[in-house]
C-alpha positions, 0 to 999 in steps of 0.5 A, a space after each residue: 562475527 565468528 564461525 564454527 568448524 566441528 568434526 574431522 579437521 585437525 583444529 575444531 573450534 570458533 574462528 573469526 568470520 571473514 568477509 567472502 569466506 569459503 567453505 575451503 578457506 574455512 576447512 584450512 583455518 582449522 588445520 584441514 581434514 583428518 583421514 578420517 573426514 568424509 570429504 564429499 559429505 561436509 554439511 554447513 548448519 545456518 539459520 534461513 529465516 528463522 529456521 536451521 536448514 543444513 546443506 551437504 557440501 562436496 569439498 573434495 570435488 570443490 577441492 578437484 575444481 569439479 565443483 564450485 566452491 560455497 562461501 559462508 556466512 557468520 553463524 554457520 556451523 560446520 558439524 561433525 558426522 557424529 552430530 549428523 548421526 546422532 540427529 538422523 538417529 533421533 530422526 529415525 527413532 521419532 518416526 519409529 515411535 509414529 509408526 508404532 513400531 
C-alpha cells in the first residue's frame, strides 16, 4: 500500500503506507516542508465512494498542538499547490464559459 507526497517538501514522491499513518508522519518521510509550503493550506486528495474528494489540512497548526493531527489512508495524495491552482483554474474558466463571459 503506498501514498503520495507531491509539492513543497524536500522529497515528493510514493512511499509505503503505514498502518495509523499521520498527515505529519507522512510530511517527514519526504524530507519535510520547503520554505516555500503553504503550512496551513496542505490538502489530502482520496477517493470516498467512488468519488475523489480533497480535504484542506492545517499542518502548521497540528504542528502547534492547536490542531488535531489526521491519519491517512492508502491512496491518498498529497498534491502540490501548483496542482491545486491548475484545478481551481480549470474550475473558473468552466464556469466563465457557463456564463458566457
Amino acid at each position: 500500500k503506498r501514498i503520495m507526497i507531491l509539492g513543497q517538501v524536500a522529497k515528493p514522491g510514493t512511499f509505503s503506507f503505514l498502518p495509523n499513518m499521520t498527515i505529519i508522519e507522512a510530511i517527514s518521510l519526504a524530507g519535510g516542508f520547503t520554505p516555500l509550503a503553504y503550512r496551513n493550506h496542505t490538502t489530502i486528495t482520496r477517493m470516498e465512494q467512488g468519488q475523489k474528494s480533497t480535504v484542506e489540512v492545517p499542518v502548521a497548526e497540528i504542528s502547534d498542538g492547536k490542531a488535531a493531527n489526521v491519519s491517512l489512508r492508502p491512496g491518498e495524495q498529497l498534491p502540490s499547490l501548483a496542482e491545486r491552482v491548475a484545478a481551481w483554474r480549470a474550475w473558473y474558466e468552466q464556469d466563465l464559459r457557463k456564463k458566457g463571459a
